[in-house]
MIMAR-377965 format. One line per 4 residues: their letters; for each residue y, z, x of C-alpha. Coordinates in Angstrom, 3 decimals. Example, Ala and Ser with C-alpha at 12.3 -4.5 7.8 and 13.67 -1.06 7.14 Angstrom:
BEGIN
as) -4.500 7.800 12.300 ~ -1.060 7.140 13.670
//
This chain:
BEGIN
xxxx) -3.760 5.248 6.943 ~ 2.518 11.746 11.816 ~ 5.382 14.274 14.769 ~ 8.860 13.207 14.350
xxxx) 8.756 10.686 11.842 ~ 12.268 8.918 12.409 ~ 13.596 9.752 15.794 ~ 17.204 8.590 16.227
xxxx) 17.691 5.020 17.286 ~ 19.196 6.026 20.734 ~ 14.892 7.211 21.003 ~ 14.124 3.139 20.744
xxxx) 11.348 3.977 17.991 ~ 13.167 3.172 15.093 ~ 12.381 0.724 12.756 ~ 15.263 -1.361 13.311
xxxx) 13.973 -2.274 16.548 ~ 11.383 -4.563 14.373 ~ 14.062 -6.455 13.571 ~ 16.234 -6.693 16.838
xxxx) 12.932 -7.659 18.600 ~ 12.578 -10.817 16.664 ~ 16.329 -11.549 17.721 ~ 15.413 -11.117 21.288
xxxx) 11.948 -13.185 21.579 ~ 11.364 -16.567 21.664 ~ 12.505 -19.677 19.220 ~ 9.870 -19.873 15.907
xxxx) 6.996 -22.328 16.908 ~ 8.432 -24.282 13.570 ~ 12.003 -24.423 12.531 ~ 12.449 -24.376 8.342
xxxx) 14.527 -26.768 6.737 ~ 18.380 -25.493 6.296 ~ 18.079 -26.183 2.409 ~ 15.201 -23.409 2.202
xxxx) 16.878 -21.250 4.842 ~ 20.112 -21.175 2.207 ~ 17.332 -20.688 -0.799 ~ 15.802 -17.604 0.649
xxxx) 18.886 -15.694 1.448 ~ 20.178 -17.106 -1.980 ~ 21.370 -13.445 -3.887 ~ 20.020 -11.391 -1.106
xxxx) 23.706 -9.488 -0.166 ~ 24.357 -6.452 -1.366 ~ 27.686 -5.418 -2.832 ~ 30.567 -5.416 0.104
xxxx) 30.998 -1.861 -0.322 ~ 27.178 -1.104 1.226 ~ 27.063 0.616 4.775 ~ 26.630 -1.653 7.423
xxxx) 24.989 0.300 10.596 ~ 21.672 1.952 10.366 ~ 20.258 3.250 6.991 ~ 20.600 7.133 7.890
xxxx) 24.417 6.277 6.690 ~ 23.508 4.620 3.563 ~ 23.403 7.957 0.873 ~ 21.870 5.444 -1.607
xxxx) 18.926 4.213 0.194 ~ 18.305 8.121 1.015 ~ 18.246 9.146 -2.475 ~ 15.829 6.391 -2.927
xxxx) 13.566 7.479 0.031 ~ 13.751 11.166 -0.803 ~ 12.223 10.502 -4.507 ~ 9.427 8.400 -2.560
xxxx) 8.905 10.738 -0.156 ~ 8.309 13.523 -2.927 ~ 6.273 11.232 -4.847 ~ 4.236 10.027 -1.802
xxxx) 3.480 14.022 -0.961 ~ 2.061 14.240 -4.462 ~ -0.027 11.086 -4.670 ~ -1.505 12.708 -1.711
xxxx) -2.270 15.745 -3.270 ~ -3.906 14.109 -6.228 ~ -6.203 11.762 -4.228 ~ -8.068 14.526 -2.938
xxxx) -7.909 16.228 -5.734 ~ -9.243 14.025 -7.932 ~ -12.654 13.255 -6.617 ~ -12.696 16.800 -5.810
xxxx) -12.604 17.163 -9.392 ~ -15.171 14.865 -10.520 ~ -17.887 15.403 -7.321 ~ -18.379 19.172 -7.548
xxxx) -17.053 20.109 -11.144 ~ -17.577 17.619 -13.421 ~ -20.872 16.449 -11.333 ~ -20.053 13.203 -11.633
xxxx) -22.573 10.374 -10.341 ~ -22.072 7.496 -7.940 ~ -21.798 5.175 -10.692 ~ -19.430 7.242 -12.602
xxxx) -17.133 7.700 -9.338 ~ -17.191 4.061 -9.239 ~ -15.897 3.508 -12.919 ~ -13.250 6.444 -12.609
xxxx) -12.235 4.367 -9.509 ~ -12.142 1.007 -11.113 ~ -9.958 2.301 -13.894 ~ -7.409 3.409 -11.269
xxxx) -6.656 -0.493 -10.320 ~ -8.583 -2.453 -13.006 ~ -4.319 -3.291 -14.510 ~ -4.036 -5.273 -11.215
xxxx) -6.646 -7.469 -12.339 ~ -5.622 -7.594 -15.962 ~ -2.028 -7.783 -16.163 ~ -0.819 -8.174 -12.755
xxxx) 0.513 -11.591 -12.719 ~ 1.994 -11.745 -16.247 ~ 3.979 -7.923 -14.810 ~ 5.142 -9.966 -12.123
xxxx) 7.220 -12.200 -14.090 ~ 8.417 -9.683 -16.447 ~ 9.651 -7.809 -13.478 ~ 11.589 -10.731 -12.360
xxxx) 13.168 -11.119 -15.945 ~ 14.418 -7.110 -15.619 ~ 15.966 -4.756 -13.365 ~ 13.379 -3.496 -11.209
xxxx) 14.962 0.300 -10.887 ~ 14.897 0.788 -14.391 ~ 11.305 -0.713 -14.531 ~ 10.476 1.969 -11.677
xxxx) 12.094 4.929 -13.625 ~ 10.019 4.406 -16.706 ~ 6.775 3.822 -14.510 ~ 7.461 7.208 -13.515
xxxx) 8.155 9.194 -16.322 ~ 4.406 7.488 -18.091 ~ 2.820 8.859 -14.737 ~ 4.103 12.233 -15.075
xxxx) 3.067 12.352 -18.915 ~ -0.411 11.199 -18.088 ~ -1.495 13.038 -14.931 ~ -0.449 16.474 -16.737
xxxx) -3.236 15.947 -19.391 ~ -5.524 16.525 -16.922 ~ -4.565 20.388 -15.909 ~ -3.794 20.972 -20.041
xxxx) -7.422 19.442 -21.065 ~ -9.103 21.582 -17.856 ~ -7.436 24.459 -19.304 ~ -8.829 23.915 -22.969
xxxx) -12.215 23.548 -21.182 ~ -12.794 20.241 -22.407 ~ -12.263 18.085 -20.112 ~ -15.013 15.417 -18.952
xxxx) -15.662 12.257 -17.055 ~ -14.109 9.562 -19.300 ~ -10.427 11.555 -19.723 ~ -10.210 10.984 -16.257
xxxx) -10.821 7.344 -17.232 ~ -8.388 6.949 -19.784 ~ -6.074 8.858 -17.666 ~ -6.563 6.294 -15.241
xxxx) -6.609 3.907 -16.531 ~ -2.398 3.954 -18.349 ~ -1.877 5.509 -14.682 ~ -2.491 1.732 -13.138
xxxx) -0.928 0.355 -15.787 ~ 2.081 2.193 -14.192 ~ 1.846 1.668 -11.096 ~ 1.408 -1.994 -11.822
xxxx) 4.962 -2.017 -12.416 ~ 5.999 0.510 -10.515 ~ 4.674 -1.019 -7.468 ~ 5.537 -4.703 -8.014
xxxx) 8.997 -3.487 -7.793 ~ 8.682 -1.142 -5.429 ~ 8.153 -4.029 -3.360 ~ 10.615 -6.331 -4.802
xxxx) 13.613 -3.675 -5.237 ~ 14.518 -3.323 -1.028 ~ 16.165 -6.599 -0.805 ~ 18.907 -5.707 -3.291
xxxx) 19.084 -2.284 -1.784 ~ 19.905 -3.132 1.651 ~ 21.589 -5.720 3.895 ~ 18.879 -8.718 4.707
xxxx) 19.287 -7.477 8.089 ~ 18.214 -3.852 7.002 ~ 15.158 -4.920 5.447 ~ 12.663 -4.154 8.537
xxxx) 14.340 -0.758 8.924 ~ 13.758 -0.151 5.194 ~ 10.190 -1.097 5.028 ~ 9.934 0.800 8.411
xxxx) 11.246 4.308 7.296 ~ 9.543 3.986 3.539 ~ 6.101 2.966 5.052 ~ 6.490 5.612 7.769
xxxx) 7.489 8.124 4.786 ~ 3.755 7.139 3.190 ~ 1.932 7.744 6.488 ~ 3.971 11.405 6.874
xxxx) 2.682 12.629 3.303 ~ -0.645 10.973 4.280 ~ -0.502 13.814 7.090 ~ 0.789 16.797 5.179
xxxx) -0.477 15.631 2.185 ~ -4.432 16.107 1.877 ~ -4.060 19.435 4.637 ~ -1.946 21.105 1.961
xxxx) -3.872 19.381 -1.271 ~ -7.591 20.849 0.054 ~ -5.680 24.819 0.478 ~ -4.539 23.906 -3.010
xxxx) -7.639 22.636 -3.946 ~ -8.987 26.399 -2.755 ~ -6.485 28.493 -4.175 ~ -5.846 26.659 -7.625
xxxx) -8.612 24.777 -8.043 ~ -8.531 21.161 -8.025 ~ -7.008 20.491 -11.875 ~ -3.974 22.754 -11.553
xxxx) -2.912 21.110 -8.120 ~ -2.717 18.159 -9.802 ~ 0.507 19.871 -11.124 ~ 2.364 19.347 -8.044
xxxx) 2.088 15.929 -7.931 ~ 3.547 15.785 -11.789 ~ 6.534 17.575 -10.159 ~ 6.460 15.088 -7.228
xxxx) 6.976 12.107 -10.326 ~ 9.162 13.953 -11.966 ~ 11.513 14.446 -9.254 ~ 11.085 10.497 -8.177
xxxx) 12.073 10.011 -11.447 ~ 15.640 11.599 -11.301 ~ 16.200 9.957 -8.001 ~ 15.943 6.811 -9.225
xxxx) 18.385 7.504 -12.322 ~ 20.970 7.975 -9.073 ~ 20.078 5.260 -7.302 ~ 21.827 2.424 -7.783
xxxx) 20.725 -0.817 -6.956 ~ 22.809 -4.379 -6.876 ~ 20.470 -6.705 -8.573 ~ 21.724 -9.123 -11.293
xxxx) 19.845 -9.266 -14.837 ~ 18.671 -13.345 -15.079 ~ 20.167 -14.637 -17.417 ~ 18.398 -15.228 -20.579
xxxx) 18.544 -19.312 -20.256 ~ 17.158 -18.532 -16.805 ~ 13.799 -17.761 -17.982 ~ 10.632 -20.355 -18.412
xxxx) 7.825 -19.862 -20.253 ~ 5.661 -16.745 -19.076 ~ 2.509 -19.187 -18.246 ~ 4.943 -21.609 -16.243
xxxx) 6.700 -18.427 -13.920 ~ 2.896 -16.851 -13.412 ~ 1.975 -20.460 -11.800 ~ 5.480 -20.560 -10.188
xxxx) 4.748 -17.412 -8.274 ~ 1.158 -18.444 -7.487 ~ 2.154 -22.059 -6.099 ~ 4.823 -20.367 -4.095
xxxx) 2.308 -17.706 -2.334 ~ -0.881 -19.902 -1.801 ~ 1.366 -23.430 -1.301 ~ 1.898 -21.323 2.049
xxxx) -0.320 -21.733 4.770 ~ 0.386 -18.476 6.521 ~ 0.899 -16.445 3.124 ~ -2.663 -17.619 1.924
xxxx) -4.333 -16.490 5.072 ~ -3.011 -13.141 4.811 ~ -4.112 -12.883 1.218 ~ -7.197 -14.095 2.145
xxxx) -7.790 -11.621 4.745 ~ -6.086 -8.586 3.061 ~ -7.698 -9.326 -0.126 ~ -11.620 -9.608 1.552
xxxx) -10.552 -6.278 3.409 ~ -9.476 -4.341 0.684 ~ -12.950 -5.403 -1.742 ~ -15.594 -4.307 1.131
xxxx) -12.764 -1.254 1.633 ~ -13.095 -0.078 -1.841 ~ -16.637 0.119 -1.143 ~ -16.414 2.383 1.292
xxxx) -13.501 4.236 -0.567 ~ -15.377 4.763 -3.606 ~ -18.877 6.501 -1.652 ~ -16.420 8.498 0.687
xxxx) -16.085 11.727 -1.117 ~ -19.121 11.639 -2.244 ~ -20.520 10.970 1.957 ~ -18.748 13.691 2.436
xxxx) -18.801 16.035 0.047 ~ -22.080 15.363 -1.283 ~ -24.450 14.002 1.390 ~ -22.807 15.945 4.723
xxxx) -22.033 19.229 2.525 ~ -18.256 19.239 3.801 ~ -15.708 21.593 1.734 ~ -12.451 19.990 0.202
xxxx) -10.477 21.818 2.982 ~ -12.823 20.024 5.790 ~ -12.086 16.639 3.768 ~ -7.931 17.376 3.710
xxxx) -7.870 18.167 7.022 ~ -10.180 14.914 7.865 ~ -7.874 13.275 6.102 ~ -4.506 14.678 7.392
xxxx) -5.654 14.279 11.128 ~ -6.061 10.500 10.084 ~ -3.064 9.965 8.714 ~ -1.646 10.874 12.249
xxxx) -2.133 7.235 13.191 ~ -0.652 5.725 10.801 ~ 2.440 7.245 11.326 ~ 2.079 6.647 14.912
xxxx) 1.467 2.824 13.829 ~ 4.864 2.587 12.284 ~ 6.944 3.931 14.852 ~ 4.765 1.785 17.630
xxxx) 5.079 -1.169 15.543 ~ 8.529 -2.414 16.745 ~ 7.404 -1.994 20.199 ~ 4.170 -3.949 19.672
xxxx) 6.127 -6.521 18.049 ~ 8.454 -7.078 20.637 ~ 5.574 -7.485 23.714 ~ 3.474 -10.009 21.777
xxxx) 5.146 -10.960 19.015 ~ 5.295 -10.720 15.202 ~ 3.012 -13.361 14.581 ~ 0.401 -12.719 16.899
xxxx) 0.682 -8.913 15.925 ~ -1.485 -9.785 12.245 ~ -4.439 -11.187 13.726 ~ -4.498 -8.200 16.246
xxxx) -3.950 -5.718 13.819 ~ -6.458 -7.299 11.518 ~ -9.428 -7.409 14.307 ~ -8.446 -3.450 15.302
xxxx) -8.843 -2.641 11.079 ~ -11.694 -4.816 10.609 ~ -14.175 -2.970 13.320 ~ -12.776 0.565 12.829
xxxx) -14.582 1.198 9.729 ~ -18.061 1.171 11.480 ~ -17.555 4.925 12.121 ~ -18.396 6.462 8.965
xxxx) -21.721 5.064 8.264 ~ -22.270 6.159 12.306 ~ -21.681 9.578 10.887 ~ -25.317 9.406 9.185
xxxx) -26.545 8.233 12.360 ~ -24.720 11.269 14.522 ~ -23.860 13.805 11.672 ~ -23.603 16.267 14.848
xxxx) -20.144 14.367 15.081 ~ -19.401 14.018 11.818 ~ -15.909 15.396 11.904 ~ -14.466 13.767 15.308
xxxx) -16.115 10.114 14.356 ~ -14.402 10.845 10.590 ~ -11.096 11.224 12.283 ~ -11.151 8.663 14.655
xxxx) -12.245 5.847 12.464 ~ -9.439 6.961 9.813 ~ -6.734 6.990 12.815 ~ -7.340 3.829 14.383
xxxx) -7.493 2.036 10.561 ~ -4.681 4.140 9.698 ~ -2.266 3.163 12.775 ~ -3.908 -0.564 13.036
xxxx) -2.853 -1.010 8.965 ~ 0.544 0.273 8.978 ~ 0.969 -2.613 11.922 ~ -0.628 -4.926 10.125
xxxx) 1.434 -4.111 6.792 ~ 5.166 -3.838 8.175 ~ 4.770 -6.966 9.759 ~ 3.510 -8.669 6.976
xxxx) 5.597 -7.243 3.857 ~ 8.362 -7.920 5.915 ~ 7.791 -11.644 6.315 ~ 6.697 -11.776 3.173
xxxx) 10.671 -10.391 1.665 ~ 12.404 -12.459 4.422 ~ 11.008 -15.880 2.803 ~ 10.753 -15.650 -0.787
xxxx) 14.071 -16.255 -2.395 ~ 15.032 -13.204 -5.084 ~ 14.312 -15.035 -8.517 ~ 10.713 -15.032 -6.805
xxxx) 9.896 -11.781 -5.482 ~ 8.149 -10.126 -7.917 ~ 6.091 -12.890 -8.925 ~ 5.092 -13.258 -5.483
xxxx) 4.251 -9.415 -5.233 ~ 2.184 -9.729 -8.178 ~ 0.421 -12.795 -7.543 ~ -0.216 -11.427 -3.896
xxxx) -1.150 -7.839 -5.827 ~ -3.503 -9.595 -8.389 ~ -5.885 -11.194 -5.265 ~ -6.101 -8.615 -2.837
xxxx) -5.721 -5.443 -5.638 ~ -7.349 -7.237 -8.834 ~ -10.929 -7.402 -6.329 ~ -10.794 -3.292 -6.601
xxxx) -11.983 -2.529 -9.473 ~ -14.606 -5.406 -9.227 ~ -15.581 -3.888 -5.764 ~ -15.447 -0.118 -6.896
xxxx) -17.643 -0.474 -9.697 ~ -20.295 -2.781 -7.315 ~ -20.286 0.314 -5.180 ~ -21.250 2.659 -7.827
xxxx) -24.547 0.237 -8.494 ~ -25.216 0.278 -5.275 ~ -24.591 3.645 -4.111 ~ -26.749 4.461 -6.850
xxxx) -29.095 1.645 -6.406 ~ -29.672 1.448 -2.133 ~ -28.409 4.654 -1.523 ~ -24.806 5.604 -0.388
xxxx) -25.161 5.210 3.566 ~ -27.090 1.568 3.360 ~ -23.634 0.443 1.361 ~ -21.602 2.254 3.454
xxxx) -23.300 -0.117 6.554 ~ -22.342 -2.846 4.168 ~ -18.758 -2.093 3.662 ~ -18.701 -2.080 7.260
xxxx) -19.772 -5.474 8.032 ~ -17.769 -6.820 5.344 ~ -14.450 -5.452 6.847 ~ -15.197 -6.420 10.365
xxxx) -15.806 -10.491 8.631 ~ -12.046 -10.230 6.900 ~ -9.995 -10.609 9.860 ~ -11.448 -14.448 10.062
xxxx) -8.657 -15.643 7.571 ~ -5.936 -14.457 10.030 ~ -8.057 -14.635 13.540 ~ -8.882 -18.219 13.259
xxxx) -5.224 -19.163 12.158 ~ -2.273 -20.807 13.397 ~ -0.847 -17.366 14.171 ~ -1.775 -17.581 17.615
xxxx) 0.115 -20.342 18.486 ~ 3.314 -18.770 17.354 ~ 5.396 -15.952 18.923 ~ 7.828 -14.901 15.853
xxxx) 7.005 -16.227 11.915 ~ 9.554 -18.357 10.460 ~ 12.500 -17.213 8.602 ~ 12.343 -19.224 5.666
xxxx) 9.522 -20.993 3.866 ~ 7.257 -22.369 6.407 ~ 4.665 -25.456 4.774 ~ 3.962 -26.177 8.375
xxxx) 0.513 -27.908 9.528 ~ -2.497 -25.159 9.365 ~ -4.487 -27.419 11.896 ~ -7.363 -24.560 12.447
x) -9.003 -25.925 8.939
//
């Protein structure tokens, strides 16, 4: 899914722009009523003493983004890494690859939506800081039980597996947290710089992880990225956030906030198209996510240092994505900029099985396919993760993370272990074809929607006629 990441507003690429372009364009198609308008901003201001001009001023939001950053740079790491590991050490088979991938977001599925309402019941920095500190603990098994020489398949499992647990939480909030960080005019430029910040360690990231790879061999880089969540850790301890604790009165019965947060994501037209096309991307994704080391470790003989740089080069456009994304926004609009997005992501995958068919190119067709998904998502997700904060009011925002999480995450594991069968089954190219055409069908949801026959989303909650059904 990178050169200057955050040139200086007086550049016009910075994130803010996202937001001062929807001030500029046209009038929403469909005007929210005032009483929802009042409920989404509800809680939303931070404390008076927070910076008002661009974010670069605001030391607490940069403490924030530097422990992301760090922690982004090591997730990096560890994703090559990891299958790395398991392909040519542990000579692991499709299948397996597809269990040991499965594990990784099989907690989505299980207890995503009851996380989501805990979250909502607790301070969401504090629920980050211990998601952390578990990661850190679990990852560095992995190097400890390598150097014991005992390490096999299902450790990587189990590690996985209290990894996504993690990251269930950590995530949720992750999402959920910006609002009480910033101004609700800041949000954009937050979601700008942090996504941005992903796409840059997506560039250095695998480059550096495949040397590593080389020189330490693949268990003993996973160190770095232990370092990476230890040091996101201790940034968060100094962040501080301005998010009220609910009060305990405040808090229904776990079943009855779960359904809350469902009704309030799929009761929206526009919110359950997204879903619906993010979540049918992200199975037939996962499909081809789960045979791609193996493609190209395995069946094109490629070294880990051929796969980082693959990777790195790809990353390129998505960092390219975020800072184009304000501009894009601002010549056809935020609304029509999802279905685009989604049509440009759902037809890029077709290069990797065309690898197979032109393994001559294997390399260029590798890194074009991961640039144009890579710049095409980060369009697609700013825009929508944005909208997504703007209208939900604060009592609801991890709920709606999770719920949204649970669809288009909890498919994953369901997907990853489907690809292992058939990898092993049909072979890995024929399912590779099939990933394919699966992507290029999820963009329907969003293509066929009411999103072309509005300029800028709404600002509020929007229950508005979906007349394309």
């Amino acid at each position: 899914m990178s050169q200057s990441l955050e040139p200086d507003a007086a550049d016009g690429v910075d994130p803010t722009a996202l937001a001062e372009a929807r001030a500029e364009s046209s009038t929403p198609l469909s005007t929210p009523d005032a009483a929802d308008a009042v409920e989404a901003d509800q809680g939303q201001q931070p404390a008076p003493g927070s910076p008002k001009g661009s974010l670069w001023r605001d030391r607490n939001f940069l403490t924030l983004w530097g422990g992301q950053a760090l922690s982004q740079f090591g997730a990096q790491i560890t994703e090559l890494a990891l299958p790395v590991l398991a392909v040519l050490l542990l000579n692991a088979t499709e299948f397996e690859i597809g269990v040991l991938n499965a594990a990784g977001v099989l907690a989505f599925l299980v207890v995503g939506l009851p996380a989501g309402a805990w979250i909502d019941r607790l301070r969401k920095r504090r629920v980050m800081i211990a998601a952390d500190l578990v990661r850190a603990i679990a990852l560095a098994t992995l190097p400890v039980l390598a150097l014991l020489d005992v390490l096999e398949i299902w450790h990587m499992v189990a590690v996985a597996l209290v990894m996504g647990v993690a990251t269930v939480f950590f995530d949720v909030s992750y999402q959920s947290i910006i609002p009480s960080l910033v101004r609700p005019g800041q949000i954009a430029e937050a979601n700008g710089k942090l996504e941005s910040t992903q796409q840059l360690a997506g560039l250095a990231g695998p480059a550096i992880g495949g040397w590593l790879v080389g020189v330490l061999a693949a268990p003993f880089a996973i160190l770095i990225t232990v370092g990476t969540y230890v040091a996101s850790f201790f940034a968060l301890l100094s962040t501080r956030d301005h998010e009220p604790r609910r009060a305990a009165g405040d808090h229904e019965p776990l079943v009855t906030e779960i359904g809350e947060g469902l009704r309030w994501v799929f009761g929206n037209p526009l919110l359950r198209r997204i879903v619906g096309t993010t979540g049918v991307a992200n199975f037939f994704g996962t499909f081809a996510g789960t045979l791609y080391p193996i493609f190209v470790l395995r069946t094109l003989g490629l070294g880990p240092e051929v796969l980082g740089v693959v990777l790195s080069l790809s990353a390129v456009g998505g960092v390219l994505g975020a800072v184009a994304t304000p501009r894009i926004v601002a010549r056809i609009g935020e609304a029509r900029a999802i279905p685009v997005s989604a049509i440009a992501f759902g037809f890029a995958p077709i290069s990797l099985p065309l690898v197979a068919v032109f393994p001559e190119l294997a390399v260029p067709l590798l890194i074009a396919g991961g640039f144009l998904t890579s710049f095409t998502v980060l369009l697609y997700n700013i825009t929508q993760v944005t909208f997504r904060q703007r209208i939900t009011p604060p009592r609801l925002l991890g709920r709606m993370n999770a719920s949204i999480r649970f669809v288009v995450w909890g498919v994953m594991p369901i997907a990853a272990l489907l690809a292992g069968a058939l990898g092993t089954w049909i072979g890995v190219v024929p399912t590779l074809w099939i990933a394919a055409a699966g992507e290029a069908l999820a963009c329907l949801f969003v293509a066929t929607g009411p999103f072309w026959r509005m300029r800028e989303l709404p600002d509020a909650a929007w229950n508005g006629p979906d007349r394309s059904r």
